[in-house]
C-alpha positions, 0 to 999 in steps of 0.5 A: 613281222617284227614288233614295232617299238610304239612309244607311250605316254604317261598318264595323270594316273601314272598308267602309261597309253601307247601313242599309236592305237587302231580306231574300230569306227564305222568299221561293222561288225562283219568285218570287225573280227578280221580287221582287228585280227590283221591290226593284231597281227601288224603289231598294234596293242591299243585298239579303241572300240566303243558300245555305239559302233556295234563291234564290241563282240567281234573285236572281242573274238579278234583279240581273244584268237590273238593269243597276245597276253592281256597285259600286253594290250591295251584296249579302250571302249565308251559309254553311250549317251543313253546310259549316262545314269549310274545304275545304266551305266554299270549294265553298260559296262558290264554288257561291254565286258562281256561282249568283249570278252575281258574282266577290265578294259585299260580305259573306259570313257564318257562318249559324249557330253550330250548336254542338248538331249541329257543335259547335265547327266554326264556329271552322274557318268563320271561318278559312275566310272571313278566307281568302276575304276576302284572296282577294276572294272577299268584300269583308266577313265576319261571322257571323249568329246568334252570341251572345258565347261563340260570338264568343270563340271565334273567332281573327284578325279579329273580324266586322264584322256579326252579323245576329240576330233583333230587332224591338220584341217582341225587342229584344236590348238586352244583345246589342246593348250587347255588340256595340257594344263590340266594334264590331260592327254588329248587322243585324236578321232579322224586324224586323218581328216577321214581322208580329206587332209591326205590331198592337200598340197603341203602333205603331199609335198612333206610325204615326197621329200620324206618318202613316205604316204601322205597319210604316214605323214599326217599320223607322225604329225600327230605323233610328233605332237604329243598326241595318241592317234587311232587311224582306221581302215579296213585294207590289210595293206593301209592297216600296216602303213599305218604303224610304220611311222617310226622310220623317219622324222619330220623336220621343224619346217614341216610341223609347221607346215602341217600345223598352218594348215588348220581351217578350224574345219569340223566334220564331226559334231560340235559337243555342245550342240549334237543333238543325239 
């Protein structure tokens, strides 16, 4: 299968992320190995795992069988809320270094801000992994599901990547404005709206004119947004779908049309009230 040519972004760190990655997500473990395998072997080089979603091993195994040279992947994970305290911050990565079988990961983020049951622990966190960036332990740093307040709150280094939910029903345009200003990259969860925008009308109607799968639509959309996306899914024939984004363009009409369809719908947990 010919490599496809993903563009990256720059981030504020001057490290670069490829735009297209492949989210691990509710995918367990059983099956982590041979889904991360196929992604692999369709051409993803980013594949995003997390402590939390307990697969953190079996991608290890996919990407260490890959044979693929490190410095051709780039591979994301997360610290979980129970950990935000430095000295279990430090286990937690290291647990996740080893289960994934890597001295370093490309980018390390805070999962989330978890203010309801951890209050303002998130701040220690942060310290915590400007420490594992200058020791190597991870090349990039950033946070996941953190709003503005939260951001203020932090001291040093401002992250180089908040991953957030968005898709067309949640399109997070304030947020997104309020990251572009501070330079920081935003990387969609669920862009897929977990399969609910891929019905609607207007995407339906773009991905007939384009010849395209809605869900090829919704992904180039993000794409075309300036955004890094990680789509998941467990079928060899989806999973390769996925990375075929970079045969066609939307038009102008057709953003906007994606764009409209926000109804500030949120499927996931507000960051500032989950209680876990």
């Amino acid at each position: 299968m010919t490599q496809p040519d993903i563009p990256t972004l720059t981030l504020a760190d001057g490290k670069t992320i490829p735009q297209l990655g492949f989210g691990t997500f509710l995918v367990p473990p059983d099956d982590a190995e041979r889904v991360t395998t196929e992604a692999l072997a369709a051409g993803y080089r980013h594949i995003d795992t997390a402590a939390i979603y307990d697969n953190e091993l079996d991608v290890g195994l996919a990407i260490a069988a890959s044979g693929i040279p490190r410095d051709q992947l780039f591979v994301t994970t997360k610290l979980w809320n129970d950990s935000h305290k430095p000295d279990r911050a430090r286990a937690a990565i290291n647990a996740s270094l080893e289960r994934l079988g890597l001295d370093h990961v490309d980018l390390y983020l805070i999962h989330w801000p978890a203010p309801v049951k951890y209050g303002d622990s998130y701040i220690a966190a942060w310290d915590a992994l400007q420490e594992f960036k200058r020791e190597g332990l991870a090349t990039s740093i950033g946070v996941s599901n953190f709003s503005p307040e939260h951001l203020d709150a932090l001291r040093g280094e401002t992250p180089v990547v908040n991953q957030v939910e968005l898709h067309p029903s949640f399109t997070q345009v304030p947020l997104r404005e309020e990251m572009t200003r501070r330079g920081i990259v935003i990387e969609s969860w669920s862009p897929l709206g977990r399969g609910a925008d891929l019905g609607n009308p207007a995407v339906a109607g773009i991905a007939d004119a384009t010849g395209h799968t809605p869900a090829q639509v919704v992904i180039r959309w993000h794409i075309q947004s300036g955004l890094v996306v990680i789509p998941k899914s467990v079928t060899p024939a989806r999973i390769v779908e996925n990375l075929r984004v970079f045969d066609f363009t939307l038009a102008p009409d057709q953003m906007a049309a994606i764009d409209a369809l926000n109804r500030d719908a949120r499927i996931g947990s507000d960051p500032s009230t989950a209680e876990f």
